[in-house]
Every structure is written in C-alpha cells, then in structure tokens.
C-alpha positions in Angstrom: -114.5 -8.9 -105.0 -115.9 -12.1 -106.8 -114.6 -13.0 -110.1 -116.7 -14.4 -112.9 -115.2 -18.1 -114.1 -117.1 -20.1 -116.3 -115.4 -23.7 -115.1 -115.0 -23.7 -111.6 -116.7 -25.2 -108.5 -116.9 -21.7 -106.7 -116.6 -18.3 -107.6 -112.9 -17.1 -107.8 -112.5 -14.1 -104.8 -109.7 -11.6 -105.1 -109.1 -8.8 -102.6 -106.1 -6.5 -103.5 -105.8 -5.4 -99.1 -106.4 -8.5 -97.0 -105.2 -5.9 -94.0 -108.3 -3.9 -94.8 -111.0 -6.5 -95.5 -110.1 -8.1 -92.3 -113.1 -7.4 -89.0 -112.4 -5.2 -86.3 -113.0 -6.9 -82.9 -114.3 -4.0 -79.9 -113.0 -6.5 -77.7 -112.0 -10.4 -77.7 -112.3 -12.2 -81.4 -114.1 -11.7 -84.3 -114.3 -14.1 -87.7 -115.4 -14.3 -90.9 -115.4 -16.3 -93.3 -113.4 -16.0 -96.9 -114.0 -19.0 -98.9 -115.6 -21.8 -97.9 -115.2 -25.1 -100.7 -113.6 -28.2 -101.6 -110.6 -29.1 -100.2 -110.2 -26.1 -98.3 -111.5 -23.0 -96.3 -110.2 -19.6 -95.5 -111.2 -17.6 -92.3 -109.8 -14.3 -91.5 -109.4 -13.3 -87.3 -109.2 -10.6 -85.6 -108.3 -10.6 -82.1 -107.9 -7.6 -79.4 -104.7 -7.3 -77.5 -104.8 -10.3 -74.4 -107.0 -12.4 -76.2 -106.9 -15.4 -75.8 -107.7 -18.9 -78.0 -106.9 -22.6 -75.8 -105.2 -25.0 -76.9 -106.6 -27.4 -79.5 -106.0 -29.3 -82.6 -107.5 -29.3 -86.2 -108.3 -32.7 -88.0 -106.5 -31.2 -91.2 -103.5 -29.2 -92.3 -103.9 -25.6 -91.7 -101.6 -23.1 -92.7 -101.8 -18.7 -90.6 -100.4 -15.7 -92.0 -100.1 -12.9 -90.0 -101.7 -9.9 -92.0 -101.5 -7.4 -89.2 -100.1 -6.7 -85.2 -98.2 -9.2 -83.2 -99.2 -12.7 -82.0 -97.4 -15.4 -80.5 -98.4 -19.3 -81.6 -97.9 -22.5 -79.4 -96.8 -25.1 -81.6 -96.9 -28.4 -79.4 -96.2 -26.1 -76.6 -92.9 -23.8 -78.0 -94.2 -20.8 -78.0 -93.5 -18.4 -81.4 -94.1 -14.7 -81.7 -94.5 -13.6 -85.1 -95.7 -10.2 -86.9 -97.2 -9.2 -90.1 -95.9 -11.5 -92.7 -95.3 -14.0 -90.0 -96.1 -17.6 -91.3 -97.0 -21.0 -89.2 -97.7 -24.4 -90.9 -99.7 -26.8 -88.9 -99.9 -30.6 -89.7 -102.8 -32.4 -89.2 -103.5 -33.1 -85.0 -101.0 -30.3 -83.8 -101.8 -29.0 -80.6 -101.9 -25.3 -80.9 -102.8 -22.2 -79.0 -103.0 -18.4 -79.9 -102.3 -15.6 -77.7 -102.9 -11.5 -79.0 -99.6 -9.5 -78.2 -101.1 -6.4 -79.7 -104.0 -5.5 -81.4 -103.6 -8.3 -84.6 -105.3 -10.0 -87.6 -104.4 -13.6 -89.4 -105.6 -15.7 -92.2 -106.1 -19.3 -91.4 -106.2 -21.7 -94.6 -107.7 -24.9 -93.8 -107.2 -28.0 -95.7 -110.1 -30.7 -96.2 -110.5 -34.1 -97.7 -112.3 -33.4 -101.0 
C-alpha cells in the first residue's frame, strides 16, 4: 500500500505481511521489485527448493532478511543456513552465493550512492 507524504522524494510504501506480498515462483526464481529510489532499492525473491543463484558480488552494501523457508548464503565461501527471520549483511564487493534449502522467500535492501 502507498502512503500519501507531501515532502518526500518517493511515495512512502507500507505492507503490514511482507510473507504474503512476496511472488510465488512454479519453478526456479522470481523477483519483484519494492522500492526502487535514492540511496537504495528493495527486491523481494522467491526461489523454489534446489535453486540455485552463482556466486557474485554487488558494488554496494546490501543487507537479506529471510521472510519465509530455509536458505543457506555463501559469504566469501562459509556457507550459512538461515530461516525466516534469518539476517545477512553484505559489505560492498562480497562474494556471495544463494542456494534454496526449501521452498523460501528474502528481501534484499540495496544500498546506492545518492
């Protein structure tokens, strides 16, 4: 839901069930977009059981929260399996790599030079 705000750059958004706003993959990964503005973006994921994401790096801080399911994170290669309400921080040029351990959703916040 968008909320009205007469000074900001972007529309304030406020969901009261992340869990349930979240897509629903059929199989693989699916994505969308929350916010998108300065200084930072929000991207909710879904991802089927197996799935897999490679190993790569963002340019800018990023921070996941695990909204639903299991998933494990590699961190510089240490693996990490967190659940719902699991939280990773990644600084900026960490090497990272996602793996679905069950059915599971995650918010990734991504920082950006304003």
């Amino acid at each position: 839901m968008r909320a009205k705000c007469q000074d900001c750059v972007m529309e304030p958004i406020v969901i009261d069930d992340l869990a349930a706003f979240q897509p629903r993959p059929g199989t693989g990964l699916v994505t969308r977009a929350l916010a998108d503005g300065p200084g930072m973006k929000v991207t909710l994921f879904a991802l089927c059981e197996g799935h897999r994401m490679a190993e790569h790096r963002t340019p800018h801080a990023a921070s996941v929260f695990v909204t639903q399911g299991e998933v494990s994170f590699s961190v510089n290669e240490e693996w990490h399996r967190l659940a719902a309400g699991g939280f990773v921080f990644l600084p900026p040029g960490c090497a990272h790599a996602v793996r679905a351990e069950t059915d599971c959703q995650f918010a990734l916040v991504a920082a950006r030079p304003v």
